[in-house]
C-alpha positions in Angstrom: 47.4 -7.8 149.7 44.0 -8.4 150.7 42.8 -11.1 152.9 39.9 -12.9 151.8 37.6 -14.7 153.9 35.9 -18.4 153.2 32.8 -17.0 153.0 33.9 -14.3 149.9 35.8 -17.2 148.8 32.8 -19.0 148.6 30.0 -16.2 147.4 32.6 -14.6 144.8 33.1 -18.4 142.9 29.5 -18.6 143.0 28.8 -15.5 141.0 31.5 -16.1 139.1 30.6 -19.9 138.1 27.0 -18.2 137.6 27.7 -15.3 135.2 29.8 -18.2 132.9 26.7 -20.3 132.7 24.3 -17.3 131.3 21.2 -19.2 131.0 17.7 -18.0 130.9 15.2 -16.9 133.6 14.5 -19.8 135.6 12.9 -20.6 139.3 15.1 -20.8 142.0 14.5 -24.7 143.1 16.9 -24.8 146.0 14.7 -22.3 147.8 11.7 -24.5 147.8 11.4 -25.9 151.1 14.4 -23.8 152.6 13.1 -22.5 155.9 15.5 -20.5 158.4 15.4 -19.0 161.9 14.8 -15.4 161.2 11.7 -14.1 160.3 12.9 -11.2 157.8 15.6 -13.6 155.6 12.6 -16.1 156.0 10.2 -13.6 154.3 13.1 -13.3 151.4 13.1 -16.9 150.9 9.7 -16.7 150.5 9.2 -14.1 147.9 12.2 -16.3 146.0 10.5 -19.0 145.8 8.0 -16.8 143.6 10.8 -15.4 141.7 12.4 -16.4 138.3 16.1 -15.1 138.0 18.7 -15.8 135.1 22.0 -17.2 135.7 23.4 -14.1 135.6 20.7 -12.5 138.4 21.3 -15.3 140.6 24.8 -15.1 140.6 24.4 -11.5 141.7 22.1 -12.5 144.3 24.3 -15.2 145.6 27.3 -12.1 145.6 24.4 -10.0 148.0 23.4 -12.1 150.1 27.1 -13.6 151.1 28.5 -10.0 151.1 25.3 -9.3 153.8 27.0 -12.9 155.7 29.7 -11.7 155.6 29.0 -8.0 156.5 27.1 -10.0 159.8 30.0 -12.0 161.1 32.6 -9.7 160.9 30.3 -6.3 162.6 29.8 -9.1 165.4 33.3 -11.0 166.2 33.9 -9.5 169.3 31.2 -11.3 170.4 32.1 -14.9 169.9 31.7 -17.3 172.3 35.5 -18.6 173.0 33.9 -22.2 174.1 31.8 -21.8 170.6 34.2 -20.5 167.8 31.1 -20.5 165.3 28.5 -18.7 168.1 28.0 -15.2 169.3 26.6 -14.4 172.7 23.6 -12.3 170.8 21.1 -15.0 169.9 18.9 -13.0 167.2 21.8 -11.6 164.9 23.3 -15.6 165.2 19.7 -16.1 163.6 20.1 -13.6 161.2 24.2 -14.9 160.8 22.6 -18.6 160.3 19.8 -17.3 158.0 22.6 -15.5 155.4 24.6 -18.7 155.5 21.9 -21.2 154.7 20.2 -18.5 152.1 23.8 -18.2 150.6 24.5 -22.0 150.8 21.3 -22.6 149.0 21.7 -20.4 146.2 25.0 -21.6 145.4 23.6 -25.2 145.6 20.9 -23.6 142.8 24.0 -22.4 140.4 25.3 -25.6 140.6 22.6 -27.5 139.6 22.4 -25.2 136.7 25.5 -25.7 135.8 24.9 -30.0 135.9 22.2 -29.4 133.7 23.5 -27.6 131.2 24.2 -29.6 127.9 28.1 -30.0 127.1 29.2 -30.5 123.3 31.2 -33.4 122.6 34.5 -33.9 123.0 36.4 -34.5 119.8 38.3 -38.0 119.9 
């Protein structure tokens, strides 16, 4: 049986929750004013803040960018701090960890918001 992590946890009910919703092309608002500590994710956020995606392309982007998260923190675990559970001793890739987790946090904050605004039908009585 396979062991899943938070973050797939996380990422995978993101795409998920975004593929149901299958809504138009729309801009990515979450992204907006989002900046993070590592120049190459920052340049990301900044050419998706330009971009239009439908539900169904965010969610896959949500599904990238957490699989690249994850991907980060597991290639680097042996280098945790032990007084720091959620640090590594190699301060540019925690940049690049902190980067994917904000990204990834943001988007799925994006597919929720979609997901608010989306018009329900009545329930019947």
């Amino acid at each position: 049986m396979k062991h899943f992590t938070e973050i797939e946890n996380f990422t995978f009910l993101g795409y998920v929750l975004a593929h149901e919703l299958g809504g138009g092309s729309k801009p990515i608002r979450t992204v907006a004013d989002l900046q993070v500590p590592d120049a190459e994710f920052q340049n990301f956020v900044n050419q998706a803040r330009t971009a239009s995606l439908t539900d169904e392309e965010l969610g896959d982007t949500v599904l990238d960018v957490g699989i690249n998260w994850e991907h980060f923190v597991a290639s680097n675990d042996n280098l945790l701090l032990p007084e720091h559970p959620l640090k590594i001793s190699d301060v540019l890739m925690q940049e690049k960890i902190d980067s994917l987790d904000v990204i990834t946090e943001a988007l799925v904050r994006e597919v929720n918001l979609r997901s608010i605004g989306m018009k329900k039908p009545p329930r019947p009585h």
